[in-house]
N, C-alpha and C positions, 0 to 999 in steps of 0.2 A: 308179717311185720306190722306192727300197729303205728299208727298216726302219734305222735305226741303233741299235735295241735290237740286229739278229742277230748283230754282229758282237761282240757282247757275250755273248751268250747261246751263239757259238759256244765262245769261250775258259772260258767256262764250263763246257762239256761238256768242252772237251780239258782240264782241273781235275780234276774229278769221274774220266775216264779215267785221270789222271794216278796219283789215289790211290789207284784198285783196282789199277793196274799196281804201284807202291808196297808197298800189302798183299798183291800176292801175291809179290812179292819179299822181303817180311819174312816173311811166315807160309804159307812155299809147304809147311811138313812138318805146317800143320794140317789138320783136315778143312775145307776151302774147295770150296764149287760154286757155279754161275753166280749160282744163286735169293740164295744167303746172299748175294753180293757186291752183287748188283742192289738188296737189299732195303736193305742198309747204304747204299746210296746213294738210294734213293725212286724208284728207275725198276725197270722192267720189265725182267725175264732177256732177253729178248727185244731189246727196244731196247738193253740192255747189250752182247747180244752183236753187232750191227749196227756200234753205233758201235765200239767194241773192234776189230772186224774192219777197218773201213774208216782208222781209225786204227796200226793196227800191222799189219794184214795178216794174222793170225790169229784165231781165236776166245779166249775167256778159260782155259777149258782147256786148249785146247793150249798156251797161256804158262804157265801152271800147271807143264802137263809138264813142259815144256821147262826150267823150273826146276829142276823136281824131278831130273828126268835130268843135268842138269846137276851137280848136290851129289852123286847117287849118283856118277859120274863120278868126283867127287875121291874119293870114301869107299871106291871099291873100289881106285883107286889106291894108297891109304893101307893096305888088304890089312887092317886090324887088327878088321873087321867082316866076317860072312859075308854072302854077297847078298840071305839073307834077313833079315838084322838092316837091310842098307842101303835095304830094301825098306821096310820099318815105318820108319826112324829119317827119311826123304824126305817120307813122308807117305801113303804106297800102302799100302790095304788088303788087296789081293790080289798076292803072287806073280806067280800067273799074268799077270796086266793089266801091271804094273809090266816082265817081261820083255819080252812083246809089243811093248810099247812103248821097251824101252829098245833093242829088236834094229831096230825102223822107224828111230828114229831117229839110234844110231849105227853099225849096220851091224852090230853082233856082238854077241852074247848078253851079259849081266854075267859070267859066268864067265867067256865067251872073253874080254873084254874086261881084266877083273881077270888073266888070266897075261899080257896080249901089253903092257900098258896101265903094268905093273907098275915097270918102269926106263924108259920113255920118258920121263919129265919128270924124269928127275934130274937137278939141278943147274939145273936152270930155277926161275926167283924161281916162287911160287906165283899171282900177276899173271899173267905169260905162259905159265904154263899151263894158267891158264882159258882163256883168250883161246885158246890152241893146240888144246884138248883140245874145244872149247865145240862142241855137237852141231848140224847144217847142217839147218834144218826142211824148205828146198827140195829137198832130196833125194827125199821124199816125191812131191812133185809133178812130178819129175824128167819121169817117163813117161808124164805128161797135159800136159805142155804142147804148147800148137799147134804146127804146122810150118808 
């Protein structure tokens, strides 16, 4: 016999995910890590990052990134910021991490990305070039998946 509290308590948790996924969609250029997100909601980094994972298929960081990669994306498009301004204005404290990360995920450095990136969306509403431009996280895992 099953609980008819769980299915209760599960919609409850997809809630709770809901609004850290929310907060870091709003405040992806703050300093946000697992501990602060988990804490603002009364659970554990830990089971945060469980449920998070099994709910969207990544870790809460990684959606972070991925945001953040994201807005730098449009900001080096726009060319009116250096890549180390779009690095701080995202949320990334380091340079260094921020490139690393932005080369895994979209294949080419910010620089190279900012001359090649530069007139490919022109004339595109700004909608369809998020959507156009938005960075593919499976890429990553490209080369671990099974055969």
């Amino acid at each position: 016999m099953t609980s008819s509290g769980a299915p209760a308590a599960r919609v409850d948790d997809l809630r709770r995910l809901r609004r850290i996924r929310d907060r870091i969609d709003r405040e992806y250029a703050q300093p946000l890590d697992v501990e602060a997100l988990a804490r603002a909601e009364h659970i554990s980094s830990g089971h945060l990052s469980r449920q998070f994972r099994a709910a969207y298929g990544e870790s809460p960081y990684s959606y972070l990134m991925t945001r953040r990669i994201e807005r730098a994306m449009t900001l080096l498009r726009r060319g009116e910021l250096s890549v180390t301004e779009v690095c701080f204005a995202v949320g990334c404290s380091s340079l260094g991490t921020f490139s690393t990360r932005f080369t895994e995920l979209v294949g080419l450095s910010p620089s190279a990305y900012r001359r090649e990136a530069a007139t490919s969306t022109d004339g595109l509403p700004p909608c369809v070039a998020k959507r156009v431009t938005r960075p593919i996280r499976n890429r990553e895992a490209s080369g671990s998946a099974p055969h």
